[in-house]
Phi, psi and omega in degrees: 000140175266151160331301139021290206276331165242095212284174139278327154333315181300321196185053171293284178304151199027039155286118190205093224316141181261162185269158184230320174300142205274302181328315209282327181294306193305316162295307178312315185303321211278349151304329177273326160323292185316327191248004169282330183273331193292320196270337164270333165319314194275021196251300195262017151290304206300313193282309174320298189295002146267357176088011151313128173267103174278145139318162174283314179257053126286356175242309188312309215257125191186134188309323187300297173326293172277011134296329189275314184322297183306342207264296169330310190282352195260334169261347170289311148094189178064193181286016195258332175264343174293300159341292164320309161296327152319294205288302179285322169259334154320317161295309194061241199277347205268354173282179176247144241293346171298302199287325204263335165315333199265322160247036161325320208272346186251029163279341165212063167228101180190136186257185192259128182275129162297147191332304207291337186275352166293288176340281172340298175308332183239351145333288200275326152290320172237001163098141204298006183256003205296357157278349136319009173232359163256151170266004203193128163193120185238149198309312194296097180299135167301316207223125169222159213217189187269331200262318195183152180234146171279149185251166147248148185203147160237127195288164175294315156351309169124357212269149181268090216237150157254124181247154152221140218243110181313119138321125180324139156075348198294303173300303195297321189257029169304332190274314169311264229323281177334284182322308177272349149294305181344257183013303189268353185265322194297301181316337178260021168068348173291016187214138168259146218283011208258309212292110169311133155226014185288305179333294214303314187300316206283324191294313188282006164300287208304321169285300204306335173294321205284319195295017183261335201263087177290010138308312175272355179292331198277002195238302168327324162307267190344283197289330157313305196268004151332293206273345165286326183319137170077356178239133201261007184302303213250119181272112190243177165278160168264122169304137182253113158286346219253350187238333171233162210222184201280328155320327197227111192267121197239105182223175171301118180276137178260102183306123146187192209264163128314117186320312193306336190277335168306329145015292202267001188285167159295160191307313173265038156235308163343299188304314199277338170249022165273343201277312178314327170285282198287358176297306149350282197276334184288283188330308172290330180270310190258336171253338197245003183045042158225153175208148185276069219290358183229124197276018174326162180269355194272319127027271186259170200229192161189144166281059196299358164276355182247359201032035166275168190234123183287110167252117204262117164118038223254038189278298184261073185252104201220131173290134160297087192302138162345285183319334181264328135347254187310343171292327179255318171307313186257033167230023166263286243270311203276299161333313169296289197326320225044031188272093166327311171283312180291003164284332207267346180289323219260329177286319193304332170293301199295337173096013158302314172277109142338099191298348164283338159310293180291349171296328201267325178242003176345303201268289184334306198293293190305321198267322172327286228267345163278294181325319172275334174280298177303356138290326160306309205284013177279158187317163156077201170294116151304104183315090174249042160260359155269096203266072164287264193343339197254006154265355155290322146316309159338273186305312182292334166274004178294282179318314151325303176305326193263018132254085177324314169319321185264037173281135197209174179233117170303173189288151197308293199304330214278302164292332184274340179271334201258317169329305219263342169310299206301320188298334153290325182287339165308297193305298182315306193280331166269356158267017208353075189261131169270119189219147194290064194295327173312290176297319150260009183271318174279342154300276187312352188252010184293000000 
């Protein structure tokens, strides 16, 4: 292989060196502080000089504000967009709409390491010949991400591989990274100042470390498609161990579509690979007691000629405590009864509900939990391009929500687990697929 084959020609567009030395990271933010305070000063003189009282995020969320914040986060990379991207699709409609607008914008917003600092990068993991060992490795990544971007590379063999490659500085600056999103969510006043977040902090430290180690993503790879042999719904890749280190993850590339394009499928075939997915996430919760805890839609791939689902990503690959387990079994268990109070019991148990909430909102809680059973409990498959039910869940969480005191942080494994539900039933509701959520839900829990 030539010097050649990893050009700049290659990964000209969005190239964009990530910082890697902890001052430089550190100097970003305080740049992204700095032009955020500058553009809400300059926000609300402008609205005071309209006779306007502004809010704090009527001056935070200003088109200007949530370009830099995205553009900053986006280059900073690591665990400061990841956050963001945590953060923005795990809520979903339940932040409040200043913060999620703002960081909505960094779900496909990421650049890319220019060709030399990639050059760099696989230097130093495989050593300055490391193009000798390919017959092909191109500079342009297919996929770029908050952690890290994937390559296509052909082995002299022929074999077809996706490699991926950590961003420079990622691992060292995680514990920062965390700290100074916190930092920006407290100063813009959208979280009360009530709210404990060190648990929380400390658990997405602690993950964003494992999801750095492309070693243990490669032995998670592994033991996924252990437990998937024989079922033909599903495809994972095969790990090249010989490639990969803890920086750089090396598996067999698996051809397949953006999952999103199913879209455009017959009806049953939505169904059949949305029913697949959640046989999936019920399997991971209740039989392999692991789970693959980040629902990106990028996750995943689909084949329409095998109609298999390409599973993608295994970094947040986490064991499921017992307690959370059986925490989602009697809240299954109470959802099948259709007993209102033992649902509403069964969430406070699991800590979706706070008891101080439901002391406070007993009737918003009572109507959520009406509202969502009468749409499961209708006759036939559940419709989930039939979003009735979610302005009513809206609205009562609205009201809920604007009272900050009663704000609480659910149990850590409790948020991690409930990502990948909700992230499915998101994925599932833009395919908008009908599936008998009942009928598998009594099976896994059988």
């Amino acid at each position: 292989m030539n010097d050649d084959d990893v050009s700049a020609e290659a990964g000209e567009e969005a190239g964009r060196a990530v910082p890697s030395g902890r001052l430089a990271r550190l100097g970003g933010f305080g740049r992204l502080a700095g032009g955020v305070a500058g553009g809400m000063i300059a926000e609300g003189a402008r609205r005071l000089a309209a006779g306007e009282r502004p809010r704090m995020g009527d001056l935070l969320l200003t088109p200007g504000n949530a370009a830099r914040v995205a553009d900053r986060l986006s280059h900073l990379r690591g665990a400061a967009m990841k956050m963001g991207q945590m953060i923005s699709m795990d809520a979903g409609d339940l932040l409040p709409p200043e913060l999620s607008t703002l960081l909505a914008r960094l779900r496909n917003q990421a650049y890319r390491m220019p060709p030399a600092q990639l050059a760099q990068v696989l230097s130093k993991e495989w050593g300055a010949d490391w193009r000798r060992r390919f017959r092909y490795f191109d500079a342009a990544p297919v996929a770029a991400a908050s952690i890290g971007q994937v390559h296509r590379a052909t082995l002299p063999d022929g074999r077809l591989l996706a490699v991926k490659v950590q961003y420079p500085g990622v691992r060292e600056s995680i514990d920062a990274d965390v700290d100074n999103v916190a930092t920006l969510l407290r100063v813009s006043g959208l979280l009360p100042s009530s709210l404990d977040l060190k648990p929380l902090l400390a658990e997405a430290k602690r993950q964003l470390a494992e999801e750095a180690d492309y070693r243990r993503e490669g032995a998670e790879m592994t033991r996924y498609a252990e437990r998937l042999a024989g079922d033909p719904r599903y495809v994972v890749p095969e790990l090249v161990p010989e490639l990969t280190t803890d920086r750089v993850l090396a598996m067999t590339f698996v051809e397949g579509r953006a999952v999103e394009t199913l879209a455009d499928a017959p009806q049953e075939t939505r169904d059949q690979a949305v029913t697949a997915l959640i046989e999936l996430v019920l399997a991971e919760l209740f039989r392999f007691g692991v789970m693959q805890t980040d629902p990106n839609f990028a996750n995943y791939r689909w084949q329409p000629e095998t109609g298999r689902l390409v599973l993608l990503d295994f970094g947040a690959a986490r064991p499921v405590p017992k307690e959370t387990v059986a925490a989602y079994r009697a809240l299954g268990q109470a959802g099948l009864s259709g007993n209102a109070d033992a649902i509403r019991e069964a969430a406070i148990g699991a800590g979706f509900l706070g008891e101080a909430a439901v002391a406070a909102h007993r009737p918003s809680v009572d109507r959520i939990i009406a509202a969502v059973q009468a749409t499961i409990a209708r006759p036939g498959p559940f419709d989930f391009g039939d979003r009735a039910f979610v302005p009513v869940v809206r609205e009562e969480a609205r009201v809920m929500l604007a009272d900050r005191d009663t704000w609480h942080v659910p149990p850590i494994e409790t948020l991690f687990v409930q990502r990948k539900v909700s992230g499915t039933a998101l994925l599932a509701a833009r395919l908008s697929a009908r599936v008998d959520i009942l009928g598998l839900v009594a099976r896994a829990l059988a």
